[in-house]
N, C-alpha and C positions, 0 to 999 in steps of 0.2 A: 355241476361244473365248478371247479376250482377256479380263483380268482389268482392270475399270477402276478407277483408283487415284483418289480424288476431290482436285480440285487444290483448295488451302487455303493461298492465297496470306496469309490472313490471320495464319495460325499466329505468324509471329517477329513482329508487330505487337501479337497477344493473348498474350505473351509479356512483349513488354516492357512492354506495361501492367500486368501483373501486377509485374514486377519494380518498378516505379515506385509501385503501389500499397504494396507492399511497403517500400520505401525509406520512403515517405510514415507510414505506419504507425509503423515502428521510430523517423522523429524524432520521432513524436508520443509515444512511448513514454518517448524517452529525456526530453524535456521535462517530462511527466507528473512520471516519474522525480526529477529536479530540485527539481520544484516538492515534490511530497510533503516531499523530504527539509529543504528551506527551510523549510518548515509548524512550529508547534508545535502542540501535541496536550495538551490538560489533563483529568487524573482528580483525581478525591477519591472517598476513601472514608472511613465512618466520620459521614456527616451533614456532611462540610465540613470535619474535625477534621485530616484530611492531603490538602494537594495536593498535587500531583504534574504538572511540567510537561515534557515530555518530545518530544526534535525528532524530527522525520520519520524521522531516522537510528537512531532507537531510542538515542537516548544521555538520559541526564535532563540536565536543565539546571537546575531547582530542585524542592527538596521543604519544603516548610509544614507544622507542627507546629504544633495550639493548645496552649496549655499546659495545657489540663484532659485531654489524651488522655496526655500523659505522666508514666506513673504507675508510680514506682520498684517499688511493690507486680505490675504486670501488666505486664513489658517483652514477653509474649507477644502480649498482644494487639495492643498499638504494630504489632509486628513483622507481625501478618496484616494489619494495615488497611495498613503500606504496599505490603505484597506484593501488598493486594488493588488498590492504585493503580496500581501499576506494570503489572498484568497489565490493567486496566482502558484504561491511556493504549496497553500494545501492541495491544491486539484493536482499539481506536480507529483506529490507524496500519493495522494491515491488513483495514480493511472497510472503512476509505477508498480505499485502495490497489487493492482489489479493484474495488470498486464504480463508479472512475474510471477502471477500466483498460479495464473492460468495453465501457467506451462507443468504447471505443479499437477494442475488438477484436471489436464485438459480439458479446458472447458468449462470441466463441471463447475455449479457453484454447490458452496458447502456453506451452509447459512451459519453465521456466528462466529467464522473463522478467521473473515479480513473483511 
């Protein structure tokens, strides 16, 4: 008895639609990409008293001081409300990042990409 091998002409056509989907994908990635990093992103903490303006890149670009939050007597405090801006503008950047990437990739994750 003969062994029947099923012919699947379509294989290198369902191939390189994939690979094309793929292509498709990754520029939409790397634009995505782009764009985030062009974005700026603003935290305050403290009721408004520090903001914090910070680009896509995770680099800050300006930070805002009222003058009733700087207070020779508590440089502690100063110091958490802008730690708490700073950490405020990056979790900003990445649940953006995540959340627009997803639609990229629905769903999926793709390790190493974002």
């Amino acid at each position: 008895m003969k062994a029947r091998i099923p012919k699947n002409n379509g294989g290198a056509q369902n191939m390189n639609q994939m690979i094309r989907q793929a292509q498709k994908m990754q520029d939409q990635i790397t634009e995505l990409q782009e764009d985030i990093e062009a974005r700026d992103f603003t935290a305050t903490a403290g009721g408004g008293a520090v903001e914090l303006v910070m680009t896509g890149k995770k680099t800050i670009k300006s930070l805002t001081l009222k003058p009733e939050v700087v207070d020779p007597e508590d440089i502690e405090m100063l110091q958490d409300l802008i730690i708490s801006a700073v950490n405020e503008a990056v979790n900003n950047i990445e649940s953006t990042t995540e959340e627009e990437m997803s639609k990229i990739t629905g769903g999926v994750s793709l390790p190493g990409l974002f």
